[in-house]
C-alpha positions in Angstrom: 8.1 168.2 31.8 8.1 164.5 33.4 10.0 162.0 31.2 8.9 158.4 30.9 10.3 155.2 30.7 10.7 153.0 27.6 9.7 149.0 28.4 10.6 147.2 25.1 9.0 143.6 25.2 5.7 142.0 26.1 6.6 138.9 27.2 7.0 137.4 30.8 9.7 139.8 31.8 8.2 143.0 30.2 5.0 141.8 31.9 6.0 142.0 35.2 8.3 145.4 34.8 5.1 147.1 33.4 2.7 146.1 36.2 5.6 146.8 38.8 6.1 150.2 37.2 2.3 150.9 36.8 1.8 150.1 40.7 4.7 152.4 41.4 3.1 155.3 39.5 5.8 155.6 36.9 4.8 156.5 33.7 5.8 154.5 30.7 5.6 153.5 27.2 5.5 150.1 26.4 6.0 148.6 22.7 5.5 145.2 21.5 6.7 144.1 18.1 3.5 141.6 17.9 -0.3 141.6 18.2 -0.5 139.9 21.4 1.7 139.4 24.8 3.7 136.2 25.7 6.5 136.1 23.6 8.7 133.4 23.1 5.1 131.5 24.2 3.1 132.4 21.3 2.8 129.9 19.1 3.6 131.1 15.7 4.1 134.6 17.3 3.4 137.0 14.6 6.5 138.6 15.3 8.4 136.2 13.8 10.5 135.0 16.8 8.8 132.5 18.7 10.5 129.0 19.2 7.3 127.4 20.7 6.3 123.8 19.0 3.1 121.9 19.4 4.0 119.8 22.0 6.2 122.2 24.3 5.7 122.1 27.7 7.5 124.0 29.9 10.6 122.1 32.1 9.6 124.2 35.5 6.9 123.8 37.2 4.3 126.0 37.5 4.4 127.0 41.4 8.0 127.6 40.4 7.0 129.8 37.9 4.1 132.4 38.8 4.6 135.7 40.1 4.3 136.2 43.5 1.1 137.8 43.7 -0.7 135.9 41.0 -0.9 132.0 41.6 -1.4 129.7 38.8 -4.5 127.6 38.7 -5.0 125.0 41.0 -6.8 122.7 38.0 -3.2 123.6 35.9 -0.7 120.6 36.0 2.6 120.6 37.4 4.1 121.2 34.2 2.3 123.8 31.9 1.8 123.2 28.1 2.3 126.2 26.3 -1.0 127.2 25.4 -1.4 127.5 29.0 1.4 129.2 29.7 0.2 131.8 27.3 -3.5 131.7 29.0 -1.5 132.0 32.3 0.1 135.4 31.0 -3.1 136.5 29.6 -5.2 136.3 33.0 -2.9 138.3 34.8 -2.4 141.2 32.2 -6.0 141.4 32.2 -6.3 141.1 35.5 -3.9 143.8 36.2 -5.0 146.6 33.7 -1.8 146.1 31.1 -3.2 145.1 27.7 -4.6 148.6 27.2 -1.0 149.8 28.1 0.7 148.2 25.4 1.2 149.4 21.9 1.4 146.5 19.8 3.1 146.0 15.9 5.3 148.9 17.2 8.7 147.9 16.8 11.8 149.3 18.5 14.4 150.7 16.0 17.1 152.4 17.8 18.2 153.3 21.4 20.5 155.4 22.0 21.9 157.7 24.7 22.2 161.6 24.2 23.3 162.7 27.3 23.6 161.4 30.8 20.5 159.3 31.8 18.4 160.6 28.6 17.6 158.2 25.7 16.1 158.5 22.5 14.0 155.7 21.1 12.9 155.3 17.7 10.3 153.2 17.0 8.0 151.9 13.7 4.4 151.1 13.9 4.9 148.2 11.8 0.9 148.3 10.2 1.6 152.1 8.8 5.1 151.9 8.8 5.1 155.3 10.5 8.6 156.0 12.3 8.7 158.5 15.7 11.5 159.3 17.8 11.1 159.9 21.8 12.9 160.8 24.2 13.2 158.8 27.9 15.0 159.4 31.4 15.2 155.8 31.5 14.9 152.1 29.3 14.1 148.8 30.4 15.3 146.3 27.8 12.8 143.5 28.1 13.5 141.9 24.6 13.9 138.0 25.9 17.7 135.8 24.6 16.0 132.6 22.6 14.9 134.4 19.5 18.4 135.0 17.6 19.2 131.3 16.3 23.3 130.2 16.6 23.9 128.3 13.7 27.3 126.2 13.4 29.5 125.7 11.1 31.1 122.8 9.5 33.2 121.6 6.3 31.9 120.0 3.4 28.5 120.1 2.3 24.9 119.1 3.1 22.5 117.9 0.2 19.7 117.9 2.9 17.2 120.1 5.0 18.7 122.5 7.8 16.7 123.9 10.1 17.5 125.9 13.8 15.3 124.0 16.4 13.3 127.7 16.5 11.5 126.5 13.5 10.3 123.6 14.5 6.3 122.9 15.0 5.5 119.4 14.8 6.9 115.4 14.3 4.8 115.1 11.2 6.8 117.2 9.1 9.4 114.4 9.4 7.8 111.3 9.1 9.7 108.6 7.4 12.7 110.9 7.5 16.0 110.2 8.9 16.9 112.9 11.1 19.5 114.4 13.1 19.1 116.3 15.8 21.9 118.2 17.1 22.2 119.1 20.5 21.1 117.7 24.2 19.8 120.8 26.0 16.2 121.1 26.4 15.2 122.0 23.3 17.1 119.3 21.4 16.0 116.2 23.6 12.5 117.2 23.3 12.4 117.6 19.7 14.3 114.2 19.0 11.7 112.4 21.6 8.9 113.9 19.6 10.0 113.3 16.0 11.2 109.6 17.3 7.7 107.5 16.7 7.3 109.1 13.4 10.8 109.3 11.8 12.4 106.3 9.6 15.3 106.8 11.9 16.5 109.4 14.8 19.7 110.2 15.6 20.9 113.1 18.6 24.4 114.9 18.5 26.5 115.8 20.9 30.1 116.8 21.8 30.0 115.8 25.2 26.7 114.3 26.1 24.5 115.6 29.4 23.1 114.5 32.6 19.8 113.3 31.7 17.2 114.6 34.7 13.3 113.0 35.0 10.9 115.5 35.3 9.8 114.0 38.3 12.5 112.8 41.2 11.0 110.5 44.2 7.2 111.6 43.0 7.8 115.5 43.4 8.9 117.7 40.2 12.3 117.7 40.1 12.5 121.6 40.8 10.9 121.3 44.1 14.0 119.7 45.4 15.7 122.7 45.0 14.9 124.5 48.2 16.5 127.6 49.6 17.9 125.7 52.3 19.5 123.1 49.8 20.7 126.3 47.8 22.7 127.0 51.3 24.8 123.9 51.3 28.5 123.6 49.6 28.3 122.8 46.2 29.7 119.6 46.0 27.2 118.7 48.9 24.9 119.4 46.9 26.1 117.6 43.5 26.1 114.3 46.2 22.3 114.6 47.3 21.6 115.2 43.6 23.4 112.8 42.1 21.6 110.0 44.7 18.3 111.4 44.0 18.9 111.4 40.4 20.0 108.2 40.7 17.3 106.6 42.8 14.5 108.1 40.6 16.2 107.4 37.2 18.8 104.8 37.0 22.2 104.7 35.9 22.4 106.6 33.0 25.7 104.7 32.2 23.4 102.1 31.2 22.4 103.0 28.3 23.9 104.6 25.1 23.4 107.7 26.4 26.6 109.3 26.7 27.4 110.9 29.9 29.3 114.0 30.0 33.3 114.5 31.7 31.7 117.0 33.8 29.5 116.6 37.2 26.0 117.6 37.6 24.7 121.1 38.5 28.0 122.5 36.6 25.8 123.3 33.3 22.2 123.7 32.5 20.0 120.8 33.6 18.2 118.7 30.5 15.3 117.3 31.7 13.4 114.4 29.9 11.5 111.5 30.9 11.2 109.8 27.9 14.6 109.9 26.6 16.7 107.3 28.2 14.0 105.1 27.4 13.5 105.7 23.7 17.6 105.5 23.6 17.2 101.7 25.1 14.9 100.8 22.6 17.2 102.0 20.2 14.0 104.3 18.6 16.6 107.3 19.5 20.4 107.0 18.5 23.0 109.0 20.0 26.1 110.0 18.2 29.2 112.2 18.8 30.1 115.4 17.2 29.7 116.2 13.6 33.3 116.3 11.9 32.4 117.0 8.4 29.2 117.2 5.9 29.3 114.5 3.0 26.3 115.4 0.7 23.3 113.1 1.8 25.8 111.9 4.5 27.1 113.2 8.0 30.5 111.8 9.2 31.2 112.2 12.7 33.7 112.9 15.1 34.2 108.4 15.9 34.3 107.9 12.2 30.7 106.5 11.7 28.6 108.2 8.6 25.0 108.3 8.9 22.4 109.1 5.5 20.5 111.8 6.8 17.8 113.9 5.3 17.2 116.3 7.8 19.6 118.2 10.6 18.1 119.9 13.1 20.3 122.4 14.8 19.3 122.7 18.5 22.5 125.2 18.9 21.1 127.8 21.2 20.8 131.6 20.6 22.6 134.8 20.5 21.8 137.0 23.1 21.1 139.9 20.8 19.8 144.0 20.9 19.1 145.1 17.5 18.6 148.3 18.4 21.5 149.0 20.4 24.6 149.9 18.8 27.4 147.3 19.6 30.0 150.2 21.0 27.0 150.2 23.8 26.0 146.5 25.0 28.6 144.6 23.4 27.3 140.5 22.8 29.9 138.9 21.5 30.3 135.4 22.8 26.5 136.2 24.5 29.2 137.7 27.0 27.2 141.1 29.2 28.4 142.7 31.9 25.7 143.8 33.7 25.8 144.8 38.1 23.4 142.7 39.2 22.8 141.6 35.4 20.7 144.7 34.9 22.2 147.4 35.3 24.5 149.4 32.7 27.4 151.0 34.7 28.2 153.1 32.0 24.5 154.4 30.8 22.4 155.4 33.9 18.8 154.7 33.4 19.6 151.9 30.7 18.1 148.0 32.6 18.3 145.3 31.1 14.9 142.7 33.0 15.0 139.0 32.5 18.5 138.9 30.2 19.3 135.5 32.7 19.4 131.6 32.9 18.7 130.7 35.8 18.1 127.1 37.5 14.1 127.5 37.3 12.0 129.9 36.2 12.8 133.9 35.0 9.7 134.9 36.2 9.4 135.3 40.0 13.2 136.3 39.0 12.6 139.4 36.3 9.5 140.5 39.5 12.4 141.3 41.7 14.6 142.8 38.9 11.8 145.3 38.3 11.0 146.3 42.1 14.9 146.8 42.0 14.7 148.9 39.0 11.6 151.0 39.7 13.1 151.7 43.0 16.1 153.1 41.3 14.3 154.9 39.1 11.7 156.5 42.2 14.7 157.6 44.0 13.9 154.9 46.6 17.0 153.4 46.2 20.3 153.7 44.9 23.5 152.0 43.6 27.1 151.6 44.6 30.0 153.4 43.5 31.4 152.8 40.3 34.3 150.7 41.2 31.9 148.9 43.9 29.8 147.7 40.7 32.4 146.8 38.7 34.5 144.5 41.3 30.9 143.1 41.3 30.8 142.0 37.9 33.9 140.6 38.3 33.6 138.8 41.4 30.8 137.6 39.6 32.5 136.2 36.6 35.0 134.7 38.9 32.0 132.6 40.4 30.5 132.0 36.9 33.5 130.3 35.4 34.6 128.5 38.1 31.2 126.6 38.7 30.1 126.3 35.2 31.8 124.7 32.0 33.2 127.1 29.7 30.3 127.9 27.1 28.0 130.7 25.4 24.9 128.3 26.9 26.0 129.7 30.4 27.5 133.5 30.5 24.1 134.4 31.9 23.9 131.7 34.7 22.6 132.1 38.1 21.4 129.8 40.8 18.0 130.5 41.4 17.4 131.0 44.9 21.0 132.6 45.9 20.3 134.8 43.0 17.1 135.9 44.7 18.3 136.6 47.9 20.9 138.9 46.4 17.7 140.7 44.6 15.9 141.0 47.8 19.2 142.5 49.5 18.9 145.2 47.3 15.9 146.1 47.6 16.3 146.4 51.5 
């Protein structure tokens, strides 16, 4: 009897390990907990999970983005609305024979390993509530990391509204509200940018501030300045060219109330914004430091100000997280993975892990290669290192991590986009 694989996930990484797999001849089962594909890009996914909002448009841009063999519309703009990221997703599952291969509302219960490279899956089809257990040779964990909200903590109390950014949808369910937003990555600055004209006041929340980056540097989107020749200089040669680019498009940050953080650019996650530096100047967006303490209606922070606020928006990031893997298997805690090659399991053969990065640009092209890579490995074509080879690996790897990055759960699945993908291709020579 032939054994198949397990995908778990329909969204942009799940996409493009099913059509690798399908174009390979591997035979699969693929289950998606909602009605339609995308993900984290369907608005109001039915799945519960999605973090998309009205206005969200992705912070790549769209070249950046496709898959290799699928270009995005030419009549698409630089940077995609989600909507169009969805339709985007949609085209090229239809136009490569996926959809039928799906089977949606099925949701994955359990994974777990009963001898060497053999799994058994349990999954629920979530309309009949009818449970079946299968067993695979291998599993390709495609379940996306910005779906399981991480909520802080603090002392005192909050007479107000708290939300996680994930549930946000649209400025209008704040108007007149004074609101807090908590957190400058992406996620956060966009959010306090769009609540901004329709709030009675906005305030954003930060520990150590960030380097604000346009969208656009010198007329070109700023991810187009990131080359793979650039990705071959020093960093700090690249943290100068950068920083003057940066500079020359945007300003001095230091100009405005806009803190800027201790640290130097490209040594955490980029947030890029356009309109935020100049909302703050107007004073329509007011940044504050780190919440000490919660004061009924009020929110004291760490300078000492207070600030009457009637909604907090938590913009905290997520947990990476596997519900259906027992935590002795894939430990999370601190969204720390050790993965060769983050994707494969040393310890379970057979058990990938496709898209579980953060990389500077998009997953996609990135989660392409880690499929090739992985249906190789499962075809025979290819094949691994030793043990201790893979795990000097991971730590080499962790060496690099935490010496380029600032300490945080934001960045334990890091990598530099282009480096990153030569070490894919490598492999899969």
């Amino acid at each position: 009897m032939t054994l198949k694989v397990c995908i778990i996930g329909a969204g942009s990484s799940g996409l493009a390990a099913a059509k690798i797999l399908h174009e390979n001849a591997i035979v699969f089962d693929w289950y998606e907990m909602s009605s339609g594909i995308g993900g984290n890009w369907r608005y109001n996914n039915d799945n519960g999970r999605s973090a998309a909002y009205d206005t969200l448009y992705i912070d790549t841009s769209k070249d950046r983005m496709a898959y290799s063999d699928f270009p995005m519309p030419a009549a698409f703009p630089n940077y995609l609305h989600h909507r169009q990221v969805l339709e985007y997703f949609q085209h090229y599952a239809e136009h490569f024979g996926l959809i039928s291969l799906i089977n949606f509302r099925t949701r994955v219960i359990r994974v777990e390993p009963i001898f060497k490279a053999r799994y058994e899956v349990t999954t629920e089809y979530l309309n009949s509530g009818i449970k079946e257990t299968k067993t695979y040779e291998a599993v390709l964990v495609c379940n996306g990391h910005h779906w399981h909200p991480k909520m802080p903590q603090f002392p005192g109390n909050f007479n107000g509204e708290t939300i996680h950014s994930r549930e946000y949808r649209q400025p209008n369910d704040f108007k007149g509200k004074n609101v807090l937003i908590l957190g400058v990555g992406n996620s956060g600055v966009d959010i306090a940018c769009d609540i901004a004209p329709v709030a009675a006041r906005t305030f954003l929340a930060s520990r150590r501030g960030a380097h604000i980056i346009p969208r656009y540097l010198l007329g070109r989107p700023t991810d187009k300045w990131t080359t793979p020749f650039f990705s071959r200089f020093p960093l700090g040669v690249q943290q100068a060219l950068f920083s003057l680019i940066v500079g020359l498009s945007r300003g001095r940050q230091s100009n405005t109330a806009m803190p800027m953080p201790p640290t130097k650019i490209l040594t955490e996650h980029p947030t890029l914004s356009t309109e935020l530096l100049p909302l703050v100047k107007a004073g329509k967006i007011r940044p504050k430091p780190a919440i000490e303490r919660l004061d009924g209606s009020e929110i004291i922070f760490t300078d000492g100000s207070r600030e009457t606020i009637d909604v907090l928006i938590c913009a905290t990031g997520y947990q990476i997280s596997f519900p259906f893997l027992d935590e002795h298997l894939v430990s999370t805690t601190k969204n720390q993975v050790n993965f060769y090659g983050k994707v494969v399991h040393t310890a379970h053969p057979g058990l990938y892990f496709i898209g579980l990065i953060q990389p500077l640009g998009a997953i996609m092209p990135l989660a392409e290669l880690q499929a090739k890579w992985v249906a190789g490995l499962i075809a025979g074509r290819l094949s691994l290192p030793s043990q201790d080879e893979m795990t000097q690996t991971i730590i080499n790897d962790q060496t690099i991590l935490s010496s380029r990055y600032i300490p945080s759960t934001r960045h334990t699945i890091q990598v530099d986009f282009f480096p990153y993908k030569r070490w894919l291709e490598n492999q899969l020579r």
